[in-house]
TORKOL-4160 file (C-alpha; in steps of 0.2 Angstrom, whole numbers, padded with zeros to 4 digits, m for minus):
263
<pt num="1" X="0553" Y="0598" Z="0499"/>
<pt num="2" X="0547" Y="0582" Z="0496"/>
<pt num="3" X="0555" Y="0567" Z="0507"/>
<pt num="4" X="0556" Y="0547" Z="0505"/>
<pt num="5" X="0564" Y="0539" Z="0521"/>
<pt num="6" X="0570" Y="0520" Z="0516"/>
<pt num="7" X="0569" Y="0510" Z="0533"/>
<pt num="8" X="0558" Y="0513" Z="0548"/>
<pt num="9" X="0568" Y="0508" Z="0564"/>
<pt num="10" X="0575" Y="0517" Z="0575"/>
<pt num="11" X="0583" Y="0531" Z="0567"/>
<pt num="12" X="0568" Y="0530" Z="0554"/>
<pt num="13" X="0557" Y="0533" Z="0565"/>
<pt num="14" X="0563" Y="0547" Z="0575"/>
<pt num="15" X="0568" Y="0553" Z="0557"/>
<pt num="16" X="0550" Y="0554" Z="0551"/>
<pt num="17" X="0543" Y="0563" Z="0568"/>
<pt num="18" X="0557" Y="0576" Z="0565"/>
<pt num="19" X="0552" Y="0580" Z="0546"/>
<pt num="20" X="0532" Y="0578" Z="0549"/>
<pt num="21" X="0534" Y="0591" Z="0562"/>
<pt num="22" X="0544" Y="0604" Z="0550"/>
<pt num="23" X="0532" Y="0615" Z="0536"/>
<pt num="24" X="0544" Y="0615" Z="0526"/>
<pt num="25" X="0545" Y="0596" Z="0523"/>
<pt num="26" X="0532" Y="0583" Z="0518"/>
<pt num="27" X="0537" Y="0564" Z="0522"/>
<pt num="28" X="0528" Y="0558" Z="0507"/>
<pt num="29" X="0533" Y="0539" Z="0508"/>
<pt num="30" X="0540" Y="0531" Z="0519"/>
<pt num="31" X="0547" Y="0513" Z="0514"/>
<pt num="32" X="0549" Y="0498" Z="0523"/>
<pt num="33" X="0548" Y="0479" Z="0522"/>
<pt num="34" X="0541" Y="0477" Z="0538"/>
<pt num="35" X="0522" Y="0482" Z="0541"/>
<pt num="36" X="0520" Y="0498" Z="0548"/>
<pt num="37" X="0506" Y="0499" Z="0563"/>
<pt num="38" X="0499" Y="0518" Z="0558"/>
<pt num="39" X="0489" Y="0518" Z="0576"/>
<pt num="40" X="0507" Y="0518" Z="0584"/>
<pt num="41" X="0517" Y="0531" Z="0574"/>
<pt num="42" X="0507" Y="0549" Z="0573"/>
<pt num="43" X="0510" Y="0553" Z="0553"/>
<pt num="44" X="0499" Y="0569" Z="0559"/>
<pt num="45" X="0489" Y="0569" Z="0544"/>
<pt num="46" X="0503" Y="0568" Z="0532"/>
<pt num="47" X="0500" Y="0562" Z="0514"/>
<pt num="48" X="0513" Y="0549" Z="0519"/>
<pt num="49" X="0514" Y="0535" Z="0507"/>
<pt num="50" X="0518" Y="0518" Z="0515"/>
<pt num="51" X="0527" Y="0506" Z="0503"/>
<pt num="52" X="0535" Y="0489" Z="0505"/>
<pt num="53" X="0551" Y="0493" Z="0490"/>
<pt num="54" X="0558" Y="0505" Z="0483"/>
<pt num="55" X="0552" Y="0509" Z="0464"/>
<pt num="56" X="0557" Y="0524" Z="0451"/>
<pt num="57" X="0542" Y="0533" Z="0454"/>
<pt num="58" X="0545" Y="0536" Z="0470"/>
<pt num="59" X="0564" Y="0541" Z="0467"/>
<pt num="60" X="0555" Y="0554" Z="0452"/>
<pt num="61" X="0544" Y="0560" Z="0465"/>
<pt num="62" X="0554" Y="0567" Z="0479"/>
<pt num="63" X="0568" Y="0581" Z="0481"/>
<pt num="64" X="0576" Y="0571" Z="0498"/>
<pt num="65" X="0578" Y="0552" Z="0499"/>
<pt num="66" X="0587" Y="0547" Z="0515"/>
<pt num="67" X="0592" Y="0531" Z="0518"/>
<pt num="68" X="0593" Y="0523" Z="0537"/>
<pt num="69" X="0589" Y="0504" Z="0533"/>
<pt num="70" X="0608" Y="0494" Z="0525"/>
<pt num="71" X="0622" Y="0492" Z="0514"/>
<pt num="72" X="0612" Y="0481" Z="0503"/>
<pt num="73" X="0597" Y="0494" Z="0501"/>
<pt num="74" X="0612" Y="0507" Z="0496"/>
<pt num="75" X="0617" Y="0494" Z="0481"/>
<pt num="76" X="0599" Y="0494" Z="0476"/>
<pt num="77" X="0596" Y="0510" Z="0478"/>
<pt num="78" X="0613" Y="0516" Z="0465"/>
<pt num="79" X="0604" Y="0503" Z="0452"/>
<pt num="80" X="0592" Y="0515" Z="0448"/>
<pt num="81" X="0595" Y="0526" Z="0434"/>
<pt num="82" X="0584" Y="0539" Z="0438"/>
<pt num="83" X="0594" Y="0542" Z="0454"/>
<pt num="84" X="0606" Y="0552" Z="0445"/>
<pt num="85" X="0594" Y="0566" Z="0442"/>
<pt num="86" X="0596" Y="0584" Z="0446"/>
<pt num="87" X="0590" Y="0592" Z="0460"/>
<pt num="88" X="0588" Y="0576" Z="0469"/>
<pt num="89" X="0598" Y="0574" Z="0488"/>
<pt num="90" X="0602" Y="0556" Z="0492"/>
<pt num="91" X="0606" Y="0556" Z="0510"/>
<pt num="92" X="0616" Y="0541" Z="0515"/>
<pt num="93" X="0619" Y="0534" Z="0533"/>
<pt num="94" X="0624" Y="0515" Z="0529"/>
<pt num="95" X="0640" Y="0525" Z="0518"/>
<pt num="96" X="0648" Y="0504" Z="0520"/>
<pt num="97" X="0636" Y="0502" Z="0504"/>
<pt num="98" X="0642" Y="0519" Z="0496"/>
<pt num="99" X="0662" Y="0510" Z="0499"/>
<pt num="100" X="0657" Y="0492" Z="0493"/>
<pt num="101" X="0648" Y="0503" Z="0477"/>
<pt num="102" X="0663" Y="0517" Z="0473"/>
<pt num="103" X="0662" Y="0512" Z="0452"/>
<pt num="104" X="0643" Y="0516" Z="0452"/>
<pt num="105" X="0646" Y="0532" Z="0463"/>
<pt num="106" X="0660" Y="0539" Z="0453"/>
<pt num="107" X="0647" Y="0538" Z="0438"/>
<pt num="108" X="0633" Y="0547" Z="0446"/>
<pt num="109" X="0635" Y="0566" Z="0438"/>
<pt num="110" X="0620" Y="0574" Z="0442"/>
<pt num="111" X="0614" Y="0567" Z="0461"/>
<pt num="112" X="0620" Y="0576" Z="0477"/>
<pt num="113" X="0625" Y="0562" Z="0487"/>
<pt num="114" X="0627" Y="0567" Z="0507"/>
<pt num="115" X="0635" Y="0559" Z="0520"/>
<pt num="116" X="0631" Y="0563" Z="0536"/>
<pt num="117" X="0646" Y="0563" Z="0548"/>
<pt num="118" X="0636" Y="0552" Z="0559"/>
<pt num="119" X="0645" Y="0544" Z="0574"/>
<pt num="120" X="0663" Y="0554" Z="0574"/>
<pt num="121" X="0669" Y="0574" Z="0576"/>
<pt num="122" X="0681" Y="0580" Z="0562"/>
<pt num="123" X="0678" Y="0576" Z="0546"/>
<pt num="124" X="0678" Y="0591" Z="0539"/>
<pt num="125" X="0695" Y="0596" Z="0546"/>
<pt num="126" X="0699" Y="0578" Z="0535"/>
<pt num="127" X="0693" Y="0582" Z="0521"/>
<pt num="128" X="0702" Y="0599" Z="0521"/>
<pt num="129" X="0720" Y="0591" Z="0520"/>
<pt num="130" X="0716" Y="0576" Z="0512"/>
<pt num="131" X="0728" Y="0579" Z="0499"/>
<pt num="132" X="0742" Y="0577" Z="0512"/>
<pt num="133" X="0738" Y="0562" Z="0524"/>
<pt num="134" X="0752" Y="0551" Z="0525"/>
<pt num="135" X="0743" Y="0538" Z="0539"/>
<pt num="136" X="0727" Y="0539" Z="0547"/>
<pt num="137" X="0719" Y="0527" Z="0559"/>
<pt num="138" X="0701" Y="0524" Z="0566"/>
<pt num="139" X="0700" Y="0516" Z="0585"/>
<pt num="140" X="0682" Y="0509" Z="0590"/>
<pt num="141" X="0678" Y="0506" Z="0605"/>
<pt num="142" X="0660" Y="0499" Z="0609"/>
<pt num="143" X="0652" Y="0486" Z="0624"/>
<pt num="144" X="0652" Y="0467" Z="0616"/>
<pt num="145" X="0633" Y="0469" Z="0616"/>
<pt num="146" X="0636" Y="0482" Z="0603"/>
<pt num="147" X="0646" Y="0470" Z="0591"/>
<pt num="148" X="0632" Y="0457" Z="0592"/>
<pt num="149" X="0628" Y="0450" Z="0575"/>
<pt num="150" X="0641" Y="0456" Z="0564"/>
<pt num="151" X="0644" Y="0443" Z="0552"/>
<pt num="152" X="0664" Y="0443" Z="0560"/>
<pt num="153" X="0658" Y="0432" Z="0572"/>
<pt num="154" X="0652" Y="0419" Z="0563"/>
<pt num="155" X="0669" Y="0410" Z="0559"/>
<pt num="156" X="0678" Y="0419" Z="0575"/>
<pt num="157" X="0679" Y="0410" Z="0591"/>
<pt num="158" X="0679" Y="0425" Z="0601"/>
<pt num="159" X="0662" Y="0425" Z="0615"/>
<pt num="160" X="0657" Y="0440" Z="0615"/>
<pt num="161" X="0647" Y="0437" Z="0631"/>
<pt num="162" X="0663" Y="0431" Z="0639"/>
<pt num="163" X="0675" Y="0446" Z="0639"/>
<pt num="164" X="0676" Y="0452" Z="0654"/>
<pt num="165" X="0692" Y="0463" Z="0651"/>
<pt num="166" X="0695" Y="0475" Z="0636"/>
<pt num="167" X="0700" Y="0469" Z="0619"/>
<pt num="168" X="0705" Y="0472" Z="0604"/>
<pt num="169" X="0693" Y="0460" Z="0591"/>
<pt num="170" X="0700" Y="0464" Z="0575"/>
<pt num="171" X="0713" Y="0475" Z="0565"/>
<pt num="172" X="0713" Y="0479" Z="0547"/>
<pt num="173" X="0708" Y="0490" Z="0530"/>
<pt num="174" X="0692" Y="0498" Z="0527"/>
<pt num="175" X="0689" Y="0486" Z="0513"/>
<pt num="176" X="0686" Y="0471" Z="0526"/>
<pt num="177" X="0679" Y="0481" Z="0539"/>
<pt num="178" X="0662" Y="0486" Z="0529"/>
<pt num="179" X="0660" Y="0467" Z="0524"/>
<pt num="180" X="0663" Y="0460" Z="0543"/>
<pt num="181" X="0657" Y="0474" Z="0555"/>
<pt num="182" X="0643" Y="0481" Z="0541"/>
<pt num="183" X="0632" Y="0489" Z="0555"/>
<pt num="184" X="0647" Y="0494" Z="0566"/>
<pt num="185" X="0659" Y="0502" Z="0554"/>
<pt num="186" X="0649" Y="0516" Z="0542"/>
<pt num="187" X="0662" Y="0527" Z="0553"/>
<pt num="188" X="0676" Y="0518" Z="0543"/>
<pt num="189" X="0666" Y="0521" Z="0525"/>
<pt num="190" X="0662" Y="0538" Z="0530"/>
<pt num="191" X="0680" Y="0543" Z="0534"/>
<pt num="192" X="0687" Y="0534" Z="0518"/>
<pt num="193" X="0675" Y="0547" Z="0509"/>
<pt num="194" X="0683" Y="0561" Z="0519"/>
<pt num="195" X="0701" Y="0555" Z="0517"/>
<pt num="196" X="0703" Y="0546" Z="0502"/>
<pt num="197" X="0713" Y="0535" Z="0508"/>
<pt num="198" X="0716" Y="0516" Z="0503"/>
<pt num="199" X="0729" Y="0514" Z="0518"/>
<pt num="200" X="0714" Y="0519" Z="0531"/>
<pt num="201" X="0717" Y="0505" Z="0546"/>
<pt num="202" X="0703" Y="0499" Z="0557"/>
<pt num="203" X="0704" Y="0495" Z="0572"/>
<pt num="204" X="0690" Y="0486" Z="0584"/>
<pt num="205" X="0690" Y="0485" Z="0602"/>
<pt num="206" X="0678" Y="0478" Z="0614"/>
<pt num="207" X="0676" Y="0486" Z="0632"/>
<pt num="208" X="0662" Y="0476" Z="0643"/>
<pt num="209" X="0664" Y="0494" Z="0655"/>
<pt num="210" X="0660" Y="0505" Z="0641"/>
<pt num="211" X="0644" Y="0515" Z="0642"/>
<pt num="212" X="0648" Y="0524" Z="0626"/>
<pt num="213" X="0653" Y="0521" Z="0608"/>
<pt num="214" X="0669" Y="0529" Z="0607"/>
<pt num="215" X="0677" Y="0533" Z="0589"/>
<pt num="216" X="0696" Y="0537" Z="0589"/>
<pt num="217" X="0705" Y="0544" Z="0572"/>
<pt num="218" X="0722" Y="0548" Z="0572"/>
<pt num="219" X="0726" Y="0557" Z="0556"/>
<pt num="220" X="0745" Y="0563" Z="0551"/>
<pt num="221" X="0753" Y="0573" Z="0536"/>
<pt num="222" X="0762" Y="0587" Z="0531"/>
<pt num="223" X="0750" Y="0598" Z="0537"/>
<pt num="224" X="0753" Y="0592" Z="0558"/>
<pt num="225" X="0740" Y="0578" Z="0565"/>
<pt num="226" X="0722" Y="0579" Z="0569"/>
<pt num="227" X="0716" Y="0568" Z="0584"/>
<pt num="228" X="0698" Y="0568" Z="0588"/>
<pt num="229" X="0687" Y="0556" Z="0601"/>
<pt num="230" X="0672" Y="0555" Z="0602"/>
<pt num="231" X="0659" Y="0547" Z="0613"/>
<pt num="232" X="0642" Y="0543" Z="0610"/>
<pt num="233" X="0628" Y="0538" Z="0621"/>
<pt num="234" X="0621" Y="0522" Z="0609"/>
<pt num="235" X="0603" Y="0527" Z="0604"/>
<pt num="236" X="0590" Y="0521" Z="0616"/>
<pt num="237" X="0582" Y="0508" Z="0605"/>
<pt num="238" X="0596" Y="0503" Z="0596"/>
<pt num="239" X="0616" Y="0498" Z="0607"/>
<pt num="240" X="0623" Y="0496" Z="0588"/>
<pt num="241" X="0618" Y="0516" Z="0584"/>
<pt num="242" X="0625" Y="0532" Z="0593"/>
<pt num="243" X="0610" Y="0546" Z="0595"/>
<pt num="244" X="0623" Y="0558" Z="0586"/>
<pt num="245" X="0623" Y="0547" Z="0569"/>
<pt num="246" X="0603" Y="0552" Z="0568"/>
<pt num="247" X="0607" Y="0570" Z="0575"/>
<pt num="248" X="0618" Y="0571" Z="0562"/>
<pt num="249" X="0603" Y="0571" Z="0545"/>
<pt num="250" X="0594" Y="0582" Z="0556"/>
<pt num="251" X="0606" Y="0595" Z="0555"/>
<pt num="252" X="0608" Y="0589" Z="0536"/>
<pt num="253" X="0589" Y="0595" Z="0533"/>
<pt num="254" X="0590" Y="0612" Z="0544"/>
<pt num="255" X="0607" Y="0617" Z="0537"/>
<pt num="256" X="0595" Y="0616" Z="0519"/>
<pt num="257" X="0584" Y="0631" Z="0525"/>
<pt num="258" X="0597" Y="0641" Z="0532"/>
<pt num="259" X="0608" Y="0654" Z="0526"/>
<pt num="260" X="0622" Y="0653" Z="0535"/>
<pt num="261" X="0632" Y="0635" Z="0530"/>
<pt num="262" X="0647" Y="0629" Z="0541"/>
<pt num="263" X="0657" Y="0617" Z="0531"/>
């Protein structure tokens, strides 16, 4: 199978060394705005294409397009009307741009969309009683470095670099959550999808002692309550990205070839 990667950091990268050393993929393009050094990334011989954007050719010309780059890329990406194609996998980590783009994804009719569960345990479980949930809360708990950059912070008067003690930074709905934490929060997005639900709550905490990015969900109905933590190691090149998130489209692509499927 065919496969286009949108973004080539950290999870791009280790992404494409993944797929180029599996026979049953070929990475034929690899999209990124930034220029890509090939004497420093071993495409092995690939036919890999390198492109700066992404173009309908390139969407009509591959079974897998995964997407590790930003919200905004997602709403370029749903533009496209050849996106809605059969046969064609869309695999989504920035799932704040699938939440900030429901009205185009409710048309698409044709186009798997996957959404890896990235950072957080239990989805599945979620997504099996989400016709019952009565409240359901998500906790996140990261190292201020990890908050760095999120757009919250420009009109906040909270330092990040001087908490010393843990605190909570912010509390409220999904909805607000993609917009002010985009590169924190696809947790939040990625649970709505799971849950369905509007009255999702967010909360945010920063924890200067924290050598982990924990995620906290608190789900309750008639059905009992599910309560699930987990805690990632942030990737090595990247504090803002747990190493599970990038695990997670790995086990995506295996669990294509295999005959056994746990959902």
């Amino acid at each position: 199978m065919k496969i286009a990667i949108i973004g080539f950091g950290n999870i791009g990268k280790y992404l494409a060394n993944w797929v180029i050393n599996e026979p049953s993929f070929e990475l034929s393009y690899v999209i990124a705005r930034r220029d890509i050094n090939e004497e420093d990334f071993d495409f092995k011989n690939q036919p890999t294409k390198i492109r700066k954007e992404i173009t309908s050719d390139i969407i009509n010309d591959v079974d897998i397009i995964i997407e590790c780059a930003n919200k905004d890329v997602v709403t370029q990406l749903l533009k496209f009307d050849e996106i809605d194609r059969t046969g064609l996998k869309l695999i989504v980590i920035s799932t704040g741009g699938l939440y900030q783009n429901k009205a185009i994804l409710n048309t698409l009719k044709k186009c798997e969309v996957i959404l890896p569960v990235g950072a957080i345990a239990g989805l599945d479980a979620i997504k099996a009683v989400n016709d019952e949930i009565t409240s359901i809360k998500l906790k996140t708990t990261k190292h201020p470095k990890s908050l760095e950059g999120a757009p919250f912070f420009d009109t906040s008067e909270i330092d990040l670099s001087a908490i010393n003690t843990t605190q909570t930074i912010w509390e409220g709905e999904v909805s607000e959550a993609v917009s002010l934490f985009p590169k924190n929060i696809n947790v939040g997005a990625s649970i709505y999808f799971a849950s369905k639900c509007e009255n999702l709550t967010i909360q945010i905490v920063a924890d200067p002692n924290a050598t982990s990015n924990m995620h906290e969900i608190t789900c309750e109905g008639d059905f009992g309550k599910i309560y699930t933590r987990t805690e990632n190691k942030p990737s090595p090149d990247n504090p803002k990205t747990s190493f599970l998130a990038v695990k997670s489209v790995v086990s995506i692509l295996r669990n294509m070839n295999s005959s056994i499927k746990i959902n």
